[in-house]
DRENPA-795653 format. One record per residue (C-alpha): x, y, z; residue number from 1. Coordinates in Angstrom, 3 decimals, padded with zeros to 6 digits. Example, Ala and Ser with C-alpha at 12.3 -4.5 7.8 and 13.67 -1.06 7.14 Angstrom:
<nodes>
u->012.300&v->-004.500&w->007.800&i->1
u->013.670&v->-001.060&w->007.140&i->2
</nodes>
This chain:
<nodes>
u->-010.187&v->-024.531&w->004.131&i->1
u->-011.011&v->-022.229&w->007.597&i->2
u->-008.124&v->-021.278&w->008.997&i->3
u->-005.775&v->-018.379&w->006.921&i->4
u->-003.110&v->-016.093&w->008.301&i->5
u->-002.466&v->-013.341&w->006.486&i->6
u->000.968&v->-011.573&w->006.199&i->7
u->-000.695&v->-008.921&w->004.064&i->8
u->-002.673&v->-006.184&w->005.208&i->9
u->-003.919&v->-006.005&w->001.493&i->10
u->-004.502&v->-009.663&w->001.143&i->11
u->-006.461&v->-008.835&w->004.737&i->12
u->-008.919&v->-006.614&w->003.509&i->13
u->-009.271&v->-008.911&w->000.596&i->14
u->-010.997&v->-011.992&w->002.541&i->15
u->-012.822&v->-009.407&w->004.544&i->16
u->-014.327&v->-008.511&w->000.926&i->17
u->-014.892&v->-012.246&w->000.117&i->18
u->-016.728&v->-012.651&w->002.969&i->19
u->-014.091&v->-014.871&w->004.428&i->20
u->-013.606&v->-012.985&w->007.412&i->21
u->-014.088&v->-015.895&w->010.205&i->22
u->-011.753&v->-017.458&w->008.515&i->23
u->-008.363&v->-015.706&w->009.312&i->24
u->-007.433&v->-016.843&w->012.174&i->25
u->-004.111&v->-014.338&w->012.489&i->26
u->-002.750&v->-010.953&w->010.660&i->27
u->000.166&v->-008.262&w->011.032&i->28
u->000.607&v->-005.683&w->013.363&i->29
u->-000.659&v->-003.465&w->010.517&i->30
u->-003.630&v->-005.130&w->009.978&i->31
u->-006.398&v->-002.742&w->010.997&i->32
u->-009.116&v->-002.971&w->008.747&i->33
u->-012.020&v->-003.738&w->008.278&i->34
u->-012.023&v->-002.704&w->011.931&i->35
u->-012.859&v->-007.227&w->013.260&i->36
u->-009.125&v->-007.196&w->011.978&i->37
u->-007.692&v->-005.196&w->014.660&i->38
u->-009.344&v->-007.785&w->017.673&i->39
u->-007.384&v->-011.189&w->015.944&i->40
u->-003.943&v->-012.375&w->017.115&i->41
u->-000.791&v->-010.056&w->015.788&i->42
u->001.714&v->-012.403&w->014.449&i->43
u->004.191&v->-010.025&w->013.591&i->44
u->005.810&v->-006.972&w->015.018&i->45
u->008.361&v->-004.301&w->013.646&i->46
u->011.909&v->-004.692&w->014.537&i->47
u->012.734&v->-000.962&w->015.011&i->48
u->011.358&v->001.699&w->017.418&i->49
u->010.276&v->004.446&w->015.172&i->50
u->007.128&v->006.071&w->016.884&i->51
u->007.240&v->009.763&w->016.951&i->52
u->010.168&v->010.062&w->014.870&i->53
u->009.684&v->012.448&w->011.329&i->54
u->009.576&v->011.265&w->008.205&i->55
u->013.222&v->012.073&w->007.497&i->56
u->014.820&v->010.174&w->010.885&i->57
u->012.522&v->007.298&w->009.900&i->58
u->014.197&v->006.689&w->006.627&i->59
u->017.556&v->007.069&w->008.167&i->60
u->016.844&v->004.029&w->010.751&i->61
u->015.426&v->001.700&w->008.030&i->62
u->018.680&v->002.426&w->005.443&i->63
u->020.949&v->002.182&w->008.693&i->64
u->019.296&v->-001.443&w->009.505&i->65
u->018.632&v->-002.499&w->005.932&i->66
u->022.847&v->-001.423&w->005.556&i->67
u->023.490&v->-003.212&w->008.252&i->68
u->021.720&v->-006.341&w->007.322&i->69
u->019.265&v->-005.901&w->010.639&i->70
u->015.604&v->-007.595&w->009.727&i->71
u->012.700&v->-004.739&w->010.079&i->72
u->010.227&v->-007.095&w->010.927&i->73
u->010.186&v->-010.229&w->013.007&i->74
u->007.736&v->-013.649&w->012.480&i->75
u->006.538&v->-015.422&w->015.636&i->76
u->006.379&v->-018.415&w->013.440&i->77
u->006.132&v->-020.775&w->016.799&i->78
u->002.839&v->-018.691&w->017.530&i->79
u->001.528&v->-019.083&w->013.793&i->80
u->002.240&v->-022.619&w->013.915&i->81
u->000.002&v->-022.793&w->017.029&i->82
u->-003.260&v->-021.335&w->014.702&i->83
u->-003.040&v->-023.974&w->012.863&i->84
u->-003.413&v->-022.501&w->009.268&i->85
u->-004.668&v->-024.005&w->006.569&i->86
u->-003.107&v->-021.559&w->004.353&i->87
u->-000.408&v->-018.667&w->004.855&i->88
u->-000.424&v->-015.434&w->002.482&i->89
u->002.335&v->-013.754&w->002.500&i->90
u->004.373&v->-011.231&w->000.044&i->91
u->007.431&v->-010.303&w->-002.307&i->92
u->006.865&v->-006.928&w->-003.316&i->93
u->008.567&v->-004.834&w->-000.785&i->94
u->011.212&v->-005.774&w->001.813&i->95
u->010.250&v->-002.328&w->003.905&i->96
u->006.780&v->-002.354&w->003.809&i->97
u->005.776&v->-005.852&w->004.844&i->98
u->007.543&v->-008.951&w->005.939&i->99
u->008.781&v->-011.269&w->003.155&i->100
u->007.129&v->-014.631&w->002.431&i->101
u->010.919&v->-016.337&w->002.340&i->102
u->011.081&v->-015.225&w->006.188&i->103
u->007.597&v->-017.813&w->006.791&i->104
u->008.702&v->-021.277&w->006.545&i->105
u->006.358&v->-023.501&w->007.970&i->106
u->006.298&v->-027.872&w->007.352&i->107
u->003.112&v->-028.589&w->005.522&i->108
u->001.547&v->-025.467&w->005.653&i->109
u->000.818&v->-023.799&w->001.850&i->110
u->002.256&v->-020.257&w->001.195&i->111
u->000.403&v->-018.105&w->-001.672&i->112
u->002.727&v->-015.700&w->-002.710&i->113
u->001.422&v->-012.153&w->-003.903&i->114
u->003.797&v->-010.815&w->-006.022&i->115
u->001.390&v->-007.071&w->-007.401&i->116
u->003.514&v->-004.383&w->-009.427&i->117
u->-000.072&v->-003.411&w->-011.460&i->118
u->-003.597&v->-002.926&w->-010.709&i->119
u->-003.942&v->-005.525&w->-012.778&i->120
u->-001.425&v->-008.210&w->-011.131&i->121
u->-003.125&v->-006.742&w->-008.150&i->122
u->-007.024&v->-007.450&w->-009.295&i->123
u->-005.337&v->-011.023&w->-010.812&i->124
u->-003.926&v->-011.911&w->-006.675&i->125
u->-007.747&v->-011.116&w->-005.721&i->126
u->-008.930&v->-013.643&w->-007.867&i->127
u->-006.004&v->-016.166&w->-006.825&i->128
u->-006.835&v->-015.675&w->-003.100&i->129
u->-010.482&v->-016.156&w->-003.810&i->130
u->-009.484&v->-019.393&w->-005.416&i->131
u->-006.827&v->-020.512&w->-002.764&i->132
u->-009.632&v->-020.397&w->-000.522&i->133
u->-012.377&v->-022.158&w->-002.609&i->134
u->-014.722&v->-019.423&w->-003.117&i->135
u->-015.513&v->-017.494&w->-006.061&i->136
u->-013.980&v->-014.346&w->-006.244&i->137
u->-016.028&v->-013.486&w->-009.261&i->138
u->-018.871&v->-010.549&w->-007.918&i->139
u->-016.158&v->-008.856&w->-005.595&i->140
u->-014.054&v->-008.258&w->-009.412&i->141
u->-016.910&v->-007.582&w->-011.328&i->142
u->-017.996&v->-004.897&w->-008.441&i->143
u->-014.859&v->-003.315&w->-008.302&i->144
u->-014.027&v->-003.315&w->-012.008&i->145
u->-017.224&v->-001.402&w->-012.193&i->146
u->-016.186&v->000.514&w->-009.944&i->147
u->-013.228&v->001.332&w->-011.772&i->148
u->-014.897&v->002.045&w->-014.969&i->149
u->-016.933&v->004.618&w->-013.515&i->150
u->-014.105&v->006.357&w->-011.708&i->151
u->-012.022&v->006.457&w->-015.035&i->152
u->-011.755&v->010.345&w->-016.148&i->153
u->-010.928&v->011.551&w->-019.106&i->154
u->-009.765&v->014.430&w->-017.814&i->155
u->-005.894&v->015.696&w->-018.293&i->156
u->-003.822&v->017.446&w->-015.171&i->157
u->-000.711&v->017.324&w->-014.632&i->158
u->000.563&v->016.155&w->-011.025&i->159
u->003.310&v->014.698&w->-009.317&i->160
u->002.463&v->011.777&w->-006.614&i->161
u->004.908&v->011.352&w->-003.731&i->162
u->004.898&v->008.136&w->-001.281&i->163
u->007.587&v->009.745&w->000.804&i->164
u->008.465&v->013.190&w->001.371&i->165
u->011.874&v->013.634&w->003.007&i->166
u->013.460&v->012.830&w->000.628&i->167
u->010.542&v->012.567&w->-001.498&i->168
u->009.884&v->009.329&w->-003.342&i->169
u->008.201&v->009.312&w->-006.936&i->170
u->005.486&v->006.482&w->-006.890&i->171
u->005.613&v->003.376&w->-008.684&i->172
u->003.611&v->000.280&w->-008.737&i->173
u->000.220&v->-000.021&w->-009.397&i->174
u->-000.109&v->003.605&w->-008.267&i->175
u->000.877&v->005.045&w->-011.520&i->176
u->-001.899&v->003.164&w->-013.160&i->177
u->-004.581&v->004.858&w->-010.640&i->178
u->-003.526&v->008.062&w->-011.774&i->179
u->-003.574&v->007.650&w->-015.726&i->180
u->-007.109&v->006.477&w->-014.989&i->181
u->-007.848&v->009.702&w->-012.921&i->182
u->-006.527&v->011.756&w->-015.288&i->183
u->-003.390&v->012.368&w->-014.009&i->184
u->-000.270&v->012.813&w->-015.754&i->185
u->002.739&v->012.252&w->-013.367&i->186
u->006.714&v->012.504&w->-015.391&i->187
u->008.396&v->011.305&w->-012.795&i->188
u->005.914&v->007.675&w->-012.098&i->189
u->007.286&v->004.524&w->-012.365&i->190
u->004.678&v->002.211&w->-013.874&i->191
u->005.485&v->-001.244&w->-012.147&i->192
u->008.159&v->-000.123&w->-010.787&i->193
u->009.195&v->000.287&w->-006.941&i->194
u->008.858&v->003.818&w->-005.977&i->195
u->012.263&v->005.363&w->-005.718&i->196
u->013.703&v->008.169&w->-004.501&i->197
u->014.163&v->011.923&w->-006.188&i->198
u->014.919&v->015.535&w->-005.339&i->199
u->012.854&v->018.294&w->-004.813&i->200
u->014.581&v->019.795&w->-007.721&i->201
u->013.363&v->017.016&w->-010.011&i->202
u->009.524&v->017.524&w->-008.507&i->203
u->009.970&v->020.903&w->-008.965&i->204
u->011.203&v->020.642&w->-012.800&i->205
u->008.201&v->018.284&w->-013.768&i->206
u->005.829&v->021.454&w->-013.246&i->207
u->003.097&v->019.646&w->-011.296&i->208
u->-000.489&v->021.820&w->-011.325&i->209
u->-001.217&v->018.901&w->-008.477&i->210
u->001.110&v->017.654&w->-005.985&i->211
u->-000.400&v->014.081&w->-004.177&i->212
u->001.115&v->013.146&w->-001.376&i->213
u->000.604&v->009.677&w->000.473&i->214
u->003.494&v->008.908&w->002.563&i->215
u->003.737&v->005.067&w->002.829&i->216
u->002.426&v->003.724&w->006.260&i->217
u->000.984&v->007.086&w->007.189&i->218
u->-002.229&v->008.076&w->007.954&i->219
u->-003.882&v->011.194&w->006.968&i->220
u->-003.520&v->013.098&w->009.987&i->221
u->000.865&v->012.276&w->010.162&i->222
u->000.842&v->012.906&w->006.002&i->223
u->-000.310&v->016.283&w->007.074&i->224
u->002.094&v->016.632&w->009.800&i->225
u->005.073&v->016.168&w->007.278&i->226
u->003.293&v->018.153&w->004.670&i->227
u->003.653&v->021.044&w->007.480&i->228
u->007.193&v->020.669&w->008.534&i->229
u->007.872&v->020.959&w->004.349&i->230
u->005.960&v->023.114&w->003.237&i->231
u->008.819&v->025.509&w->002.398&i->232
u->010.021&v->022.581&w->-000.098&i->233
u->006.743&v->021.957&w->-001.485&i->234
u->005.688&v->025.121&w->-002.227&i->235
u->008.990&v->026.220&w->-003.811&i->236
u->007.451&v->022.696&w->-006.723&i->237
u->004.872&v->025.348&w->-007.668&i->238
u->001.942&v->023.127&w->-007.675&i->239
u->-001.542&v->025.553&w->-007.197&i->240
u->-002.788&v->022.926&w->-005.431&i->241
u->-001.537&v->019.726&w->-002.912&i->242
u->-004.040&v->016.842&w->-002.016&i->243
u->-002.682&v->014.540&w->001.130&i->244
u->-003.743&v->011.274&w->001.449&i->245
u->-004.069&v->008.383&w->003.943&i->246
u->-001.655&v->006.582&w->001.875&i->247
u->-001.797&v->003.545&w->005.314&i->248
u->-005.756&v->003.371&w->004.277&i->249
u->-005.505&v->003.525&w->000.831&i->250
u->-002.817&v->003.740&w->-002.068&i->251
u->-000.164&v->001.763&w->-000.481&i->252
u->-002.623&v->-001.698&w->000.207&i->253
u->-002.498&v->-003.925&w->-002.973&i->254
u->-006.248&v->-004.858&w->-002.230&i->255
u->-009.988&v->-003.764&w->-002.901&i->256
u->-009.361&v->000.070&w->-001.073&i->257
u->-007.024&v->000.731&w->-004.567&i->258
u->-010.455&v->001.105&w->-006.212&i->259
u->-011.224&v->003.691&w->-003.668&i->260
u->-008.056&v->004.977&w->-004.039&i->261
u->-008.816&v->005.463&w->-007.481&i->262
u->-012.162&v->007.504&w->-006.390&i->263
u->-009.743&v->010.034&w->-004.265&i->264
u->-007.984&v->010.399&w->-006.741&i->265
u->-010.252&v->011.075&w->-009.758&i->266
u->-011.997&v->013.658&w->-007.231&i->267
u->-008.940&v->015.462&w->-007.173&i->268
u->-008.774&v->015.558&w->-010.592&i->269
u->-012.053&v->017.059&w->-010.762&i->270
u->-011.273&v->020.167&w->-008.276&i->271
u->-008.245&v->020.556&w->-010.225&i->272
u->-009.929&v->020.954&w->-013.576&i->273
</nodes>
């Protein structure tokens, strides 16, 4: 196998970290690291124009089009066929976040599926890529389990961890399991679970000392931006302290930067105590 498009920004960064990076041979319009990624051919694009709209309008236009049936991503399959891949990876987790692998249908091309709700399911698709491809996946999982071990506090904060802030969304997924390995103890997480929305009441009511705030897709610099324009409703939660993320970078990739992700997050933890 040498040719792989991935439909994953995760699953991306992945072969990147196997060492497989000549091989992928086409990515998302999301793909942007490591920062080779950005330079290979987009084979997606999003189907709504949402650039320099707040966090609030933006989740209006994606329940409008998801209401009205509209896709929010589209496939240039005709220009994937043309890389000739050996291999497609694509995903099932999330309808909003990436496209979905039932929308790439190719003759005689193999789809892996990546299907993470855990760091563990996600750790397990690391070793299933690394296999796909014919390579052993073996020191990248032993590094970052390490990695993990030594990140793993046993510290005790409470916290409340937001992937969305207007309206604010309690996290789910594999997040949930970063933070009980940081030491944080989030009420309102969803262990495996899609993140979902909640209130400000409900954030407010779970007494977090920490508020963490990633908003999904944004980088640090726009997470801060909506933190600002907010800040009324988060500081009515009475948290002593908020940490904002690059949630785009880090906590919302199923891939190796979780483990770093986990590092943030355990520093937090340490401030906090």
């Amino acid at each position: 196998m040498r040719r792989v498009v991935s439909l994953v920004p995760g699953a991306t960064e992945t072969l990147f970290a196997l060492g497989l990076g000549s091989w992928v041979v086409g990515v998302t319009h999301e793909c942007d690291h490591p920062p080779a990624a950005r330079d290979l051919p987009r084979v997606t694009r999003s189907s709504l124009a949402l650039e320099g709209l707040d966090g609030g309008a933006i989740d209006g236009e994606v329940n409008a089009a998801l209401a009205a049936g509209q896709p929010l991503y589209s496939v240039d399959l005709e220009a994937i066929a043309r890389l000739e891949p050996d291999l497609v990876v694509a995903q099932d987790v999330c309808d909003v976040c990436a496209v979905a692998a039932d929308d790439v249908r190719l003759p005689g091309v193999p789809v892996l599926r990546q299907h993470p709700h855990t760091l563990e399911d996600v750790l397990a698709d690391i070793g299933r890529l690394a296999e796909a491809c014919g390579v052993d996946g073996a020191p990248l999982l032993d590094s970052l389990l390490a990695r993990v071990e030594a990140a793993t506090s046993t510290r005790r904060v409470r916290g409340v961890f937001l992937e969305w802030l207007d309206p604010p969304y309690a996290t789910g997924h594999w997040t949930p399991d970063l933070l009980r390995l940081a030491g944080v103890e989030d009420p309102l997480a969803r262990p495996g679970r899609p993140s979902t929305a909640t209130t400000w009441e409900a954030v407010r009511a779970a007494e977090p000392e920490l508020l963490l705030v990633a908003p999904c897709g944004f980088d640090e610099a726009r997470a801060r931006g909506e933190v600002e324009r907010l800040a009324d409703r988060i500081a009515a939660t009475g948290a002593r302290r908020t940490v904002v993320f690059d949630g785009s970078a880090y906590f919302n990739r199923p891939g190796p930067r979780l483990v770093d992700s986990l590092e943030l997050l355990a520093a937090a933890t340490a401030l906090a105590g």
